[in-house]
C-alpha positions as CSV (number, residue, x, y, z in Angstrom):
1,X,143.0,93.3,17.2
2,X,144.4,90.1,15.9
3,X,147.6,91.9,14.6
4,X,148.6,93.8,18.1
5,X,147.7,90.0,19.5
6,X,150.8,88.2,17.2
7,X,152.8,92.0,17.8
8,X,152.3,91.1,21.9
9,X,153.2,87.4,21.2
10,X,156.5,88.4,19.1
11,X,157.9,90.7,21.1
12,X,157.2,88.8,24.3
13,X,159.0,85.6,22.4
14,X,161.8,87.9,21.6
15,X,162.5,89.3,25.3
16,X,162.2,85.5,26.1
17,X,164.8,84.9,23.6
18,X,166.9,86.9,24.8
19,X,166.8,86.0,28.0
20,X,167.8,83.0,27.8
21,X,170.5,83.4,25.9
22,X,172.2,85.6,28.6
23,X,171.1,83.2,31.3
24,X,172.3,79.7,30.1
25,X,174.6,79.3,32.9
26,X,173.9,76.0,34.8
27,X,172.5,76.5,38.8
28,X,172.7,73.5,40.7
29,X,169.9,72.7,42.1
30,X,169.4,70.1,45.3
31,X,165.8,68.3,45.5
32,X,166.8,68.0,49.1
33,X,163.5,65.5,50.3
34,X,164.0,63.4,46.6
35,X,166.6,60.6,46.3
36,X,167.7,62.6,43.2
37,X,170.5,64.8,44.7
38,X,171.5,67.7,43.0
39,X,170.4,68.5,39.7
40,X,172.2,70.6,36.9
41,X,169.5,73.1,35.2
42,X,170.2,76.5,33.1
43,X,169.3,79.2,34.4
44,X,166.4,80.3,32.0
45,X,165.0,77.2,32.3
46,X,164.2,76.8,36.1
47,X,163.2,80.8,35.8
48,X,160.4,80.2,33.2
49,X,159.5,76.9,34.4
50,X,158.6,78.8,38.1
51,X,156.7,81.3,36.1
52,X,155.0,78.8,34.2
53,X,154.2,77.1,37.7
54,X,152.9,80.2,38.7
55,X,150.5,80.9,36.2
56,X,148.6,77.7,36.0
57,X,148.3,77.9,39.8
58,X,147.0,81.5,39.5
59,X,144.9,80.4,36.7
60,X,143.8,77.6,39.1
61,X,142.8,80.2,42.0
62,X,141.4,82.3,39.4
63,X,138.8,79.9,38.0
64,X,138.2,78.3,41.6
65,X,137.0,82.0,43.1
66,X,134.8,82.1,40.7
67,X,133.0,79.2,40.8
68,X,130.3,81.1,42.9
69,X,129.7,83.4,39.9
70,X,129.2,80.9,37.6
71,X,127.0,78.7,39.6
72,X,124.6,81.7,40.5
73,X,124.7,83.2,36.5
74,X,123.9,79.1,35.4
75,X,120.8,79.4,38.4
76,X,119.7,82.6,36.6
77,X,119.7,81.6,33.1
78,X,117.5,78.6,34.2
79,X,115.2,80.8,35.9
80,X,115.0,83.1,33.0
81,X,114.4,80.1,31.3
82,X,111.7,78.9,32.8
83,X,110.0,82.3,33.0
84,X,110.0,82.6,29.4
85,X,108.2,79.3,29.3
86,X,105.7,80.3,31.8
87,X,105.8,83.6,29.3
88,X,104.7,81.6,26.0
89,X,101.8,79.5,28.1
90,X,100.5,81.9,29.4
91,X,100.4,84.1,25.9
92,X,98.7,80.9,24.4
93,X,95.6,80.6,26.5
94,X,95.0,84.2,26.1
95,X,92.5,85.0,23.5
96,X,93.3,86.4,20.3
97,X,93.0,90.2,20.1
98,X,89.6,91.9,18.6
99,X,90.4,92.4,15.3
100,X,90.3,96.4,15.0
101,X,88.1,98.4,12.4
C-alpha cells in the first residue's frame, strides 16, 4: 500500500509537471473590486491555485456535513461508556458463584 501511495503521488507530480510547463504563458488578470488593477499570473499557476481553492473548500463542506455524525458516534461511545460502568457495579455486588464439585 505505501508503494502504489508514492506511485499515485509521482505520477500525479509528473502530469503536474508537465502541465505547467506547457502553460507558462502569462493571463492577465483584473481584481476588478481591489485597488490592485490587473495582475500578470502564469497560467499554471492561477489553474492550480483554483483547484487548490477548491479542495480546501470541499474539504471544508466535507467535514462540516458531518459534524452530525460525529456528535451522535461521541454521544454513543459515552453511553457505551457508561453502560459498561453500570456493567462492572453491578457484576461486583453480585455474589461469587458456588464453587462446583
Amino acid at each position: 500500500m505505501k508503494y502504489l501511495g508514492w506511485i499515485i503521488v509521482v505520477a500525479l507530480a509528473a502530469v503536474l509537471g508537465v502541465f505547467a510547463i506547457h502553460n507558462h504563458q502569462a493571463i492577465s488578470l483584473d481584481l476588478w473590486p481591489l485597488p490592485v488593477g490587473e495582475v500578470k499570473v502564469a497560467a499554471f499557476v492561477l489553474v492550480l491555485v483554483a483547484a487548490f481553492v477548491g479542495f480546501v473548500l470541499g474539504g471544508l463542506c466535507a467535514w462540516i456535513g458531518g459534524a452530525a455524525a460525529r456528535r451522535a458516534s461521541r454521544e454513543k461511545a459515552r453511553a457505551l461508556s457508561a453502560t459498561r460502568r453500570e456493567l462492572e457495579e453491578t457484576r461486583a455486588r453480585l455474589p461469587a458463584p458456588p464453587a462446583r464439585a
